[in-house]
PDB file of the backbone (N, CA, C, O) and the ligand in Angstrom, with CONECT records:
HET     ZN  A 101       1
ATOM      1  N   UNK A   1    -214.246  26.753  92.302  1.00  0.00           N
ATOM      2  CA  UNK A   1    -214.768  28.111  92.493  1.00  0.00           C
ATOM      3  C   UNK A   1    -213.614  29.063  92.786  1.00  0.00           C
ATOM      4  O   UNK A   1    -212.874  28.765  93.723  1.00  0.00           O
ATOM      5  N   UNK A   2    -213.374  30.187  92.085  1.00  0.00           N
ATOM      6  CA  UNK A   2    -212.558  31.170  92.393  1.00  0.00           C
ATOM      7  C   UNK A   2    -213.113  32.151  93.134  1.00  0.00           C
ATOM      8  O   UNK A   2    -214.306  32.455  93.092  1.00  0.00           O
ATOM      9  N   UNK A   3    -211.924  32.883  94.114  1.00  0.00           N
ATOM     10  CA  UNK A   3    -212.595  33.535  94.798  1.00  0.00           C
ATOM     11  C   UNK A   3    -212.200  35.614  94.494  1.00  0.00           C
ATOM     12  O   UNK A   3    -211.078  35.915  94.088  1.00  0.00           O
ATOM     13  N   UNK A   4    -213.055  36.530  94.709  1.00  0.00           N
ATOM     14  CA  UNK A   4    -212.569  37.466  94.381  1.00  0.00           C
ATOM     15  C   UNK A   4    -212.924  37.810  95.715  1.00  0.00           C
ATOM     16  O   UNK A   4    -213.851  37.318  96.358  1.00  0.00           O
ATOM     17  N   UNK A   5    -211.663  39.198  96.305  1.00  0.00           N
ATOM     18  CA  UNK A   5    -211.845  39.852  97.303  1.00  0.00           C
ATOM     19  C   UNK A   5    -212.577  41.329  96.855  1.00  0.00           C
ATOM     20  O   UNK A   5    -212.377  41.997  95.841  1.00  0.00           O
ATOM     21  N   UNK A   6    -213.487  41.578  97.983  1.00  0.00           N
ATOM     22  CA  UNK A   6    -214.236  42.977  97.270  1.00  0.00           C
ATOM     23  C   UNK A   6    -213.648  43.448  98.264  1.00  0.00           C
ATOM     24  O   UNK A   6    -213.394  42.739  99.238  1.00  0.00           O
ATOM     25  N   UNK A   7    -213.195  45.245  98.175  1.00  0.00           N
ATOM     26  CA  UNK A   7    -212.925  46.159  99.208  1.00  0.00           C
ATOM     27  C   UNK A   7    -213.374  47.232  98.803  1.00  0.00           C
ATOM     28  O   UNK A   7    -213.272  47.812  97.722  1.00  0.00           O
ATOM     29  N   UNK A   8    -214.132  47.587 100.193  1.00  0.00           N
ATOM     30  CA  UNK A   8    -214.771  49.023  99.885  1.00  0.00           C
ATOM     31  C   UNK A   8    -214.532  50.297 101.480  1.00  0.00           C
ATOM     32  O   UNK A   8    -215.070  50.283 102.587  1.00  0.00           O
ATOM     33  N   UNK A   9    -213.314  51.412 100.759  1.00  0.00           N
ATOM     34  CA  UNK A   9    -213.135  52.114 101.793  1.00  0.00           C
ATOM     35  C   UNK A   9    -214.374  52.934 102.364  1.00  0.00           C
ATOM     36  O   UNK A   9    -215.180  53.471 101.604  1.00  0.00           O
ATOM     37  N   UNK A  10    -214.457  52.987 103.505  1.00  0.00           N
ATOM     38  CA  UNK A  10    -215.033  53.866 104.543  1.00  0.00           C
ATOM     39  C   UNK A  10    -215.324  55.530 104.147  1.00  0.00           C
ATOM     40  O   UNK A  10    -215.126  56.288 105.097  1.00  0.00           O
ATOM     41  N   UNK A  11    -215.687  56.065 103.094  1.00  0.00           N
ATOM     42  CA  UNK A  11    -215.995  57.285 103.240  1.00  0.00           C
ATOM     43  C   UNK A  11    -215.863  58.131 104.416  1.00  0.00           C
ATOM     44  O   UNK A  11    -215.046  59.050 104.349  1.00  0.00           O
ATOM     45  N   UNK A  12    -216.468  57.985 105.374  1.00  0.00           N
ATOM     46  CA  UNK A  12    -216.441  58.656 106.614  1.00  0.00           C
ATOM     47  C   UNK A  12    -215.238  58.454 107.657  1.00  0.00           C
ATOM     48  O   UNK A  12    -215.079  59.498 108.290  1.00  0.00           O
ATOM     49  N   UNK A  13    -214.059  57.133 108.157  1.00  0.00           N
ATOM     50  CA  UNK A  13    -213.286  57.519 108.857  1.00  0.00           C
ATOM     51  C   UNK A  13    -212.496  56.432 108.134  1.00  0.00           C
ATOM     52  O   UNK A  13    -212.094  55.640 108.986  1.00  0.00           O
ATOM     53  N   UNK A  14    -211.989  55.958 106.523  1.00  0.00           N
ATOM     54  CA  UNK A  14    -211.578  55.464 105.765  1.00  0.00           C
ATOM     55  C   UNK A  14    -210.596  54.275 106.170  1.00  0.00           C
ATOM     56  O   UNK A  14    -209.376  54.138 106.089  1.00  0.00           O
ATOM     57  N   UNK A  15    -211.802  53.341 106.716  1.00  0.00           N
ATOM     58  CA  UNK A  15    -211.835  51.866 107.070  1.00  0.00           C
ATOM     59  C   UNK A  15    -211.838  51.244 105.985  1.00  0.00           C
ATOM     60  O   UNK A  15    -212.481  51.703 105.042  1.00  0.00           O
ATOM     61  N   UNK A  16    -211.065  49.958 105.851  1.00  0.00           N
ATOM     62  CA  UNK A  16    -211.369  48.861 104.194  1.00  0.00           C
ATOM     63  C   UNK A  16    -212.239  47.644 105.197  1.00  0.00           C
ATOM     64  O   UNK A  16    -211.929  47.132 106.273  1.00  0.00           O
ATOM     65  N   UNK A  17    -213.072  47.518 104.579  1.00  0.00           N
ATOM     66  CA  UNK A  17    -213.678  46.476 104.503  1.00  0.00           C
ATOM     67  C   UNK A  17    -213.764  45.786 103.628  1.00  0.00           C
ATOM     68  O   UNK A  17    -213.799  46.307 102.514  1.00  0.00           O
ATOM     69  N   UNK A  18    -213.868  43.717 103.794  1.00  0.00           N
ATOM     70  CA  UNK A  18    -213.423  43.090 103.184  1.00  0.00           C
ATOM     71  C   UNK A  18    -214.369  41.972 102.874  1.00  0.00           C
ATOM     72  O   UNK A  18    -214.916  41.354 103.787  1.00  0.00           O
ATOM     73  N   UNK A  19    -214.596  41.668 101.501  1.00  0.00           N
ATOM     74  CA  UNK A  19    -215.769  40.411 101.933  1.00  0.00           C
ATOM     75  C   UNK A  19    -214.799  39.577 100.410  1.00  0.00           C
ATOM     76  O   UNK A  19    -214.176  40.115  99.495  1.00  0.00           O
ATOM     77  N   UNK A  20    -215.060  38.088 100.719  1.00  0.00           N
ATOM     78  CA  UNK A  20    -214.852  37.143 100.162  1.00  0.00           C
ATOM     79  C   UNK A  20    -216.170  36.743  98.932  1.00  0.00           C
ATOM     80  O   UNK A  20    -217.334  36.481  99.235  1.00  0.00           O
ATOM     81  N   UNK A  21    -215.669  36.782  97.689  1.00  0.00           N
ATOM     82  CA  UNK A  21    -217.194  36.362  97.013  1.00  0.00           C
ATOM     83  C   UNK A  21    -216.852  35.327  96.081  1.00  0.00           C
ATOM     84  O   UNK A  21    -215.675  34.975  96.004  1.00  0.00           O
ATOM     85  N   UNK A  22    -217.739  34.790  95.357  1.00  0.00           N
ATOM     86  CA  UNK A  22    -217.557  33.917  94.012  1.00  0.00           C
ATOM     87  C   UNK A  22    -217.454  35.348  93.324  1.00  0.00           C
ATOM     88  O   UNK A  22    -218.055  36.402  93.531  1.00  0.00           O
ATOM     89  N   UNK A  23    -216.143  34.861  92.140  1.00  0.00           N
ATOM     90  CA  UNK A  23    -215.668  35.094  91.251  1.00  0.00           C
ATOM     91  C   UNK A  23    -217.332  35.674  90.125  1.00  0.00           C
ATOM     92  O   UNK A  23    -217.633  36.834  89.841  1.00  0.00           O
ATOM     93  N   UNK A  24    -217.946  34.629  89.806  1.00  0.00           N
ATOM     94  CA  UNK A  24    -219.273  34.419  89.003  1.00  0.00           C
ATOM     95  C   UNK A  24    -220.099  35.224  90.082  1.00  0.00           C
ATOM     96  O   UNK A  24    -220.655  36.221  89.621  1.00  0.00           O
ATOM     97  N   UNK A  25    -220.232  35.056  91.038  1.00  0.00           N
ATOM     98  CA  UNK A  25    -221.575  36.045  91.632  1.00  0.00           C
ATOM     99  C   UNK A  25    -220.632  37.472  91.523  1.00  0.00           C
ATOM    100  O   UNK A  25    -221.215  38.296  90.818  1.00  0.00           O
ATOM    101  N   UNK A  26    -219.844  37.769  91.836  1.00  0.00           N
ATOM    102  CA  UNK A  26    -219.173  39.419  91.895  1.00  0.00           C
ATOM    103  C   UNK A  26    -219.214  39.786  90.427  1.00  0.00           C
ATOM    104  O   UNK A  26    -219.324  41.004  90.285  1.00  0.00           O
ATOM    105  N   UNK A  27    -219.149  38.988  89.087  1.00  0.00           N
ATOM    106  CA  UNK A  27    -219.692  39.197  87.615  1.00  0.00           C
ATOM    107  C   UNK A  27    -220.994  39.719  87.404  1.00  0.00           C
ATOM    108  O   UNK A  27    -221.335  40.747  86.819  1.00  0.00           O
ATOM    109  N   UNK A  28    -221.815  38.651  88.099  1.00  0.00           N
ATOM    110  CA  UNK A  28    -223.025  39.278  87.845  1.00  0.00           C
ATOM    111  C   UNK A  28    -223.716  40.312  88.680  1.00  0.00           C
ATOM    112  O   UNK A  28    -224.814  40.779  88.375  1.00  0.00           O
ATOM    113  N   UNK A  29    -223.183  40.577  89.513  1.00  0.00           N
ATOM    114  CA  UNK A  29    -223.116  41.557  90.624  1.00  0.00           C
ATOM    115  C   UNK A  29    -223.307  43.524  89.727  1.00  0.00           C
ATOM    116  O   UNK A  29    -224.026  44.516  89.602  1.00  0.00           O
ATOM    117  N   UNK A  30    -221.765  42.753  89.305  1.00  0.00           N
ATOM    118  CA  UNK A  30    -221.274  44.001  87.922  1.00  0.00           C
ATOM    119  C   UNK A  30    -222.168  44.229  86.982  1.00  0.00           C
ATOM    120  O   UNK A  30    -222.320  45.328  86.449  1.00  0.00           O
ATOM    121  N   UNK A  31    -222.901  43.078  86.682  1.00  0.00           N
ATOM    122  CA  UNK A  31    -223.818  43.327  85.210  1.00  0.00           C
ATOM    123  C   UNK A  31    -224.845  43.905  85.861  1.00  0.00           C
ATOM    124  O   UNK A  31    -225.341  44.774  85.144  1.00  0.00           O
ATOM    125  N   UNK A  32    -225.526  43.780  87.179  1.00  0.00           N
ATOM    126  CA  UNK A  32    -226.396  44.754  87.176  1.00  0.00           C
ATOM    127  C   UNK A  32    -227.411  43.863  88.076  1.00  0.00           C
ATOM    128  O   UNK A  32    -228.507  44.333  88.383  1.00  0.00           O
ATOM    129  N   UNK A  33    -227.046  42.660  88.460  1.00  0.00           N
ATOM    130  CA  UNK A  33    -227.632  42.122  89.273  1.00  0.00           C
ATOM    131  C   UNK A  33    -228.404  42.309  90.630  1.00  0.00           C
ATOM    132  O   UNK A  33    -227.732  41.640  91.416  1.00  0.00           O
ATOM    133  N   UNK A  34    -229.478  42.870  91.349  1.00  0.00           N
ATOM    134  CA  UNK A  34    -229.571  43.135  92.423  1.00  0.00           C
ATOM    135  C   UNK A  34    -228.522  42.358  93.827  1.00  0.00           C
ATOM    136  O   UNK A  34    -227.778  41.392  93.658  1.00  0.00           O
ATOM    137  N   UNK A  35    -228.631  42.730  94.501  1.00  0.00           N
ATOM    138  CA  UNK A  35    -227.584  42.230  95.449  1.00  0.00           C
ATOM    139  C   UNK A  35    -228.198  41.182  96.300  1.00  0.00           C
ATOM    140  O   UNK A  35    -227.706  40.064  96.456  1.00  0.00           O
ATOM    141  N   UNK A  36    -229.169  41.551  96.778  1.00  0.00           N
ATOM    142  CA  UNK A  36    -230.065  40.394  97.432  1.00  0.00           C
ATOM    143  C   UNK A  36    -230.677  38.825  96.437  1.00  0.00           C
ATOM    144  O   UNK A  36    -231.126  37.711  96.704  1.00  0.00           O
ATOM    145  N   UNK A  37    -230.419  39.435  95.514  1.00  0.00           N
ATOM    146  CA  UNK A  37    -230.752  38.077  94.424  1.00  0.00           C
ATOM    147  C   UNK A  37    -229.243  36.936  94.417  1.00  0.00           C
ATOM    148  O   UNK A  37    -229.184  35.793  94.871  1.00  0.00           O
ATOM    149  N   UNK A  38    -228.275  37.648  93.815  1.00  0.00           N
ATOM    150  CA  UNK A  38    -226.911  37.321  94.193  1.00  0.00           C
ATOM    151  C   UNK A  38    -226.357  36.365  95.386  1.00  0.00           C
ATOM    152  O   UNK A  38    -225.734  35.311  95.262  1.00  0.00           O
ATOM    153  N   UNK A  39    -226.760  37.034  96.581  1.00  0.00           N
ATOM    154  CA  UNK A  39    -226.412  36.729  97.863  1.00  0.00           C
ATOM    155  C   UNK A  39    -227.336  36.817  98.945  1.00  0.00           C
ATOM    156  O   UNK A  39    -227.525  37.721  99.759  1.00  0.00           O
ATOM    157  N   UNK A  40    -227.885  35.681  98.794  1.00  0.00           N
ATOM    158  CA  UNK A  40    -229.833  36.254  99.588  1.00  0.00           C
ATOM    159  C   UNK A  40    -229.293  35.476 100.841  1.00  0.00           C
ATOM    160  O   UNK A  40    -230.186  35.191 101.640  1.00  0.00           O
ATOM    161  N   UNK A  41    -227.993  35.058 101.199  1.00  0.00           N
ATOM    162  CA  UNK A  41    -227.544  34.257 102.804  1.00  0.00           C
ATOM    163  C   UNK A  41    -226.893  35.473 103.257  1.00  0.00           C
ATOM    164  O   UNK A  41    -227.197  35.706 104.427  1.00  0.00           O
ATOM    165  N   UNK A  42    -225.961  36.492 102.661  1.00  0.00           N
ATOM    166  CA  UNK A  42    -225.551  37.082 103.476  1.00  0.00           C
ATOM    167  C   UNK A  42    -226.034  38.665 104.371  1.00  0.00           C
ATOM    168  O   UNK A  42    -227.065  39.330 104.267  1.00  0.00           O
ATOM    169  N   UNK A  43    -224.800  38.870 105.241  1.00  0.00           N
ATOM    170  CA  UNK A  43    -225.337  39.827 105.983  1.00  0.00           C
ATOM    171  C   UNK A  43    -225.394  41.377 105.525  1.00  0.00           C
ATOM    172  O   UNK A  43    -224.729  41.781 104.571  1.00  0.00           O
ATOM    173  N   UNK A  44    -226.257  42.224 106.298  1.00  0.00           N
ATOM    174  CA  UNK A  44    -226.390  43.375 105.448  1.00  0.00           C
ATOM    175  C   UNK A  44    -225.150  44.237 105.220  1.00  0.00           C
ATOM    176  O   UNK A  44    -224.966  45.097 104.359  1.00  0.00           O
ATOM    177  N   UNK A  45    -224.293  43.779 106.250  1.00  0.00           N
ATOM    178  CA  UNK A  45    -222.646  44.711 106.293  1.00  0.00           C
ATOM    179  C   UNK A  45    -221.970  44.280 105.513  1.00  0.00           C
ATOM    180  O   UNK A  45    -221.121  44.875 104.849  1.00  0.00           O
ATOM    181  N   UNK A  46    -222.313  42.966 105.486  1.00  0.00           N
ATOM    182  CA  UNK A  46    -221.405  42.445 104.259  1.00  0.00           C
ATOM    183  C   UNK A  46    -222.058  42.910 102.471  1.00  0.00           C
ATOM    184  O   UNK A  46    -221.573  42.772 101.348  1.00  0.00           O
ATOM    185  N   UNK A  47    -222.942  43.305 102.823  1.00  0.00           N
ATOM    186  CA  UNK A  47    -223.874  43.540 101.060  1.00  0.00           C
ATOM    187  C   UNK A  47    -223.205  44.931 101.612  1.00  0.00           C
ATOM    188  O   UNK A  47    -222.004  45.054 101.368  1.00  0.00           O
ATOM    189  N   UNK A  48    -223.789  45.898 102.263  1.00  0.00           N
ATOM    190  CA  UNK A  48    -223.402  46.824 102.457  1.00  0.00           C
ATOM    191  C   UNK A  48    -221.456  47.349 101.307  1.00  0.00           C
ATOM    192  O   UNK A  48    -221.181  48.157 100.420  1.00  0.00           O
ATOM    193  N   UNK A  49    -220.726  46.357 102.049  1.00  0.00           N
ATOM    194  CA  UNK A  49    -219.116  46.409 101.473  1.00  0.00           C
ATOM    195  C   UNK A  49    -219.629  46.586  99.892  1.00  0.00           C
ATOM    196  O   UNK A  49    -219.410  47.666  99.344  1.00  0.00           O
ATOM    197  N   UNK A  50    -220.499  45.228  98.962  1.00  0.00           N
ATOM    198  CA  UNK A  50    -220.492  44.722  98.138  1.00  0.00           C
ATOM    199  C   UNK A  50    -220.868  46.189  97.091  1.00  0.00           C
ATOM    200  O   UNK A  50    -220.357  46.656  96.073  1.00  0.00           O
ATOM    201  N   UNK A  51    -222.195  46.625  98.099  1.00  0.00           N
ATOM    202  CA  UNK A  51    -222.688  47.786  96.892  1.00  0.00           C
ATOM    203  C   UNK A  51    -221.876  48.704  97.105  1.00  0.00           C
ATOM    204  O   UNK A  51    -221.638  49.356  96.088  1.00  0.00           O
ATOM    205  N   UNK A  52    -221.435  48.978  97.859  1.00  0.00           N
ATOM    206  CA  UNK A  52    -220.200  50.372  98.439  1.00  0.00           C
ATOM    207  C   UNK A  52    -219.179  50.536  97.377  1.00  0.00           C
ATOM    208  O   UNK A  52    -219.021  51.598  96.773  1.00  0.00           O
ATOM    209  N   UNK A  53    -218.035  48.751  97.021  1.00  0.00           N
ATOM    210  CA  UNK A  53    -217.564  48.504  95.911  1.00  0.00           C
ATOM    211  C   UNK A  53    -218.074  48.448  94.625  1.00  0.00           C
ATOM    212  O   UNK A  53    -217.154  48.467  93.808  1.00  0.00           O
ATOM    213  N   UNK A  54    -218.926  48.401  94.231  1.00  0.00           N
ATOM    214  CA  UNK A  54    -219.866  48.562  92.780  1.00  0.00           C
ATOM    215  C   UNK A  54    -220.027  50.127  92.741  1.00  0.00           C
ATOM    216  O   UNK A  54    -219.849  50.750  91.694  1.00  0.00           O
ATOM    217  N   UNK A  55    -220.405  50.797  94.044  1.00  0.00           N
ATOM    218  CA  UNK A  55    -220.802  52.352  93.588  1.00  0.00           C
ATOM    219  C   UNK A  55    -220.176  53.285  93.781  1.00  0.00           C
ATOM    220  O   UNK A  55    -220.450  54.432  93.429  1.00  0.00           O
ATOM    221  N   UNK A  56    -218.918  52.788  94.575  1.00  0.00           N
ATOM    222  CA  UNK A  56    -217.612  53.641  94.651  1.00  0.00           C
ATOM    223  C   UNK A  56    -218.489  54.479  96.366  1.00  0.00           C
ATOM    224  O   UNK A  56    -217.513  54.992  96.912  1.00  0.00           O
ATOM    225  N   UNK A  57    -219.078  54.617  96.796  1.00  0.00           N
ATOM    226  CA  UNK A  57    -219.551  55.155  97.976  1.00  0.00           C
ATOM    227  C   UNK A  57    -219.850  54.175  99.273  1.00  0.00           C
ATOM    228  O   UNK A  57    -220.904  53.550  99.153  1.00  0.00           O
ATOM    229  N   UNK A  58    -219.118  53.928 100.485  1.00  0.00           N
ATOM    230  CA  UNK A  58    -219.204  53.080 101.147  1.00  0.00           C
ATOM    231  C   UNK A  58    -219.381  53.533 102.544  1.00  0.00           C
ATOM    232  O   UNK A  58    -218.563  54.449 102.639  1.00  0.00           O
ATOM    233  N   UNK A  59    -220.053  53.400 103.813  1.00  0.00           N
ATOM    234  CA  UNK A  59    -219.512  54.230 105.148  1.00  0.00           C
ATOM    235  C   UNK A  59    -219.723  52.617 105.624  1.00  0.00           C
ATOM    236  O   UNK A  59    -220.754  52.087 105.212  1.00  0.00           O
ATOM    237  N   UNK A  60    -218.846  51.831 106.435  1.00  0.00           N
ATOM    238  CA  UNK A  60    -218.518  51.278 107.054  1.00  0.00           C
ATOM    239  C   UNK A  60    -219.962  51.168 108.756  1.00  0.00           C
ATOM    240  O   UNK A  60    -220.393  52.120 109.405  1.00  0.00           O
ATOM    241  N   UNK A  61    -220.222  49.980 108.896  1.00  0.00           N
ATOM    242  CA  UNK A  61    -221.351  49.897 109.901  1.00  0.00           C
ATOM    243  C   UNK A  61    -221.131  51.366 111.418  1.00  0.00           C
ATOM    244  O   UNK A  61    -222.059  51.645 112.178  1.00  0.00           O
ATOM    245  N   UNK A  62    -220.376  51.732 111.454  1.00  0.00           N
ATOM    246  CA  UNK A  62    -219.890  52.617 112.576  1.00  0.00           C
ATOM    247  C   UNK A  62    -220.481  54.065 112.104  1.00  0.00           C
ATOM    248  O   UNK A  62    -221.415  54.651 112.653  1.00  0.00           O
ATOM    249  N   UNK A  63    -219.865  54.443 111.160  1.00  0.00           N
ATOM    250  CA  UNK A  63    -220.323  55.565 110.506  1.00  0.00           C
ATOM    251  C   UNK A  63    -221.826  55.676 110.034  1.00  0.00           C
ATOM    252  O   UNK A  63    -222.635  56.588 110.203  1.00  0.00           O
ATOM    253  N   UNK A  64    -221.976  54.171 109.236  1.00  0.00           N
ATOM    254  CA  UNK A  64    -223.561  54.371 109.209  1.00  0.00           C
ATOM    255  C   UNK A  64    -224.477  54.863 110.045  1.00  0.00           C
ATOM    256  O   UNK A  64    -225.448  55.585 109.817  1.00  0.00           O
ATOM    257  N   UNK A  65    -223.841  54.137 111.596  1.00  0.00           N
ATOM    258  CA  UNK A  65    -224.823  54.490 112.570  1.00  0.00           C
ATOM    259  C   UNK A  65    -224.940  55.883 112.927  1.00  0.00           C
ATOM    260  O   UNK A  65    -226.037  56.334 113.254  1.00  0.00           O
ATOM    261  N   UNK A  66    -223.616  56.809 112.884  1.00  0.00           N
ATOM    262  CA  UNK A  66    -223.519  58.218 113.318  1.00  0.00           C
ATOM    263  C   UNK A  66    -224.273  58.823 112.022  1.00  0.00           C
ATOM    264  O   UNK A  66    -224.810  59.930 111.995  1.00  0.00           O
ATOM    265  N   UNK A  67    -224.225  57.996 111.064  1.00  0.00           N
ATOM    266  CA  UNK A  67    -225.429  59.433 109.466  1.00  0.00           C
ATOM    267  C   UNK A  67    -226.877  58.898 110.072  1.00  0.00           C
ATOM    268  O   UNK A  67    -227.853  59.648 110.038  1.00  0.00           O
ATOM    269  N   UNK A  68    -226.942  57.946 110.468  1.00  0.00           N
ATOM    270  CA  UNK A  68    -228.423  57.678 110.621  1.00  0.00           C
ATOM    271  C   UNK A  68    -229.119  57.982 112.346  1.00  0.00           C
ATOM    272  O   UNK A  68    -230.321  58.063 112.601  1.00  0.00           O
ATOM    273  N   UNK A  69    -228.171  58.088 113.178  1.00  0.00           N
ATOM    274  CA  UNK A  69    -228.251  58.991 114.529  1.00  0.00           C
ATOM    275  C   UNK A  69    -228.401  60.506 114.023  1.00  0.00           C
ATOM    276  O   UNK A  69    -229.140  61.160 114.758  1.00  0.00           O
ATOM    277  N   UNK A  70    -227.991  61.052 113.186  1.00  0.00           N
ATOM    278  CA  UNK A  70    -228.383  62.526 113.297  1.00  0.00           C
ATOM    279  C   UNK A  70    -229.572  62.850 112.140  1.00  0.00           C
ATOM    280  O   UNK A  70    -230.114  63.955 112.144  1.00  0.00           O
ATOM    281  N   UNK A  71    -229.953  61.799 111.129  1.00  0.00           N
ATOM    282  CA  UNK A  71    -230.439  61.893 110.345  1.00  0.00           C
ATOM    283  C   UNK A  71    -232.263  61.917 111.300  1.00  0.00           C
ATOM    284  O   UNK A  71    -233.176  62.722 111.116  1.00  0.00           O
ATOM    285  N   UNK A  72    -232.235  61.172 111.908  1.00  0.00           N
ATOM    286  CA  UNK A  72    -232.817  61.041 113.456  1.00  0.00           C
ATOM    287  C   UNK A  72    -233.313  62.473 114.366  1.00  0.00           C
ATOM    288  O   UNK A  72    -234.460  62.745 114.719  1.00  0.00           O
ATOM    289  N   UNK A  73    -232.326  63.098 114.556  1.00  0.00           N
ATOM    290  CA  UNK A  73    -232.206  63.562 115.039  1.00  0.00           C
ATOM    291  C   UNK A  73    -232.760  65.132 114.947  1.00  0.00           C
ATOM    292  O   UNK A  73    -233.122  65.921 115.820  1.00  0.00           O
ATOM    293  N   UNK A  74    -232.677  65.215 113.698  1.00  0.00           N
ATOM    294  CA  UNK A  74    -233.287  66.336 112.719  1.00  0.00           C
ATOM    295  C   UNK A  74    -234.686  66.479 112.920  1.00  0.00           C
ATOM    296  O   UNK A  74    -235.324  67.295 112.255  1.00  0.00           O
TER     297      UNK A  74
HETATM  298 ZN    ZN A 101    -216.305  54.578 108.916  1.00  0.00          ZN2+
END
């Protein structure tokens, strides 16, 4: 099994985050695969990185919490 590193910067205070994947699941990932089908063991921060890297838009678990505290808040 080969392994590919995914990194997806932090939009909001431009953190890299880092997740370890199969080579073959980060392929089909690309083709269009849902993410939870892919990787139905891992965690949501870690899917989080995964779709962040596929969609070019990422905020890191910290930041999430401050868009979704004011989103709240409204
Ligand atoms: Zn951040």
């Amino acid at each position: 099994m080969e392994l590919t590193y995914v990194s997806a910067t932090c939009s909001g205070c431009g953190t890299v985050d880092k997740v370890a994947v199969d080579s073959a699941d980060w392929e089909r990932f690309i083709g269009g695969e849902l993410v939870q089908r892919v990787w139905p063991h891992k965690t949501d921060d870690e899917r989080e990185v995964l779709i962040g890297a596929r969609s070019g838009l990422y905020y890191c678990p910290i930041c999430w919490d401050d868009l979704f505290a004011e989103e709240n808040f409204e």
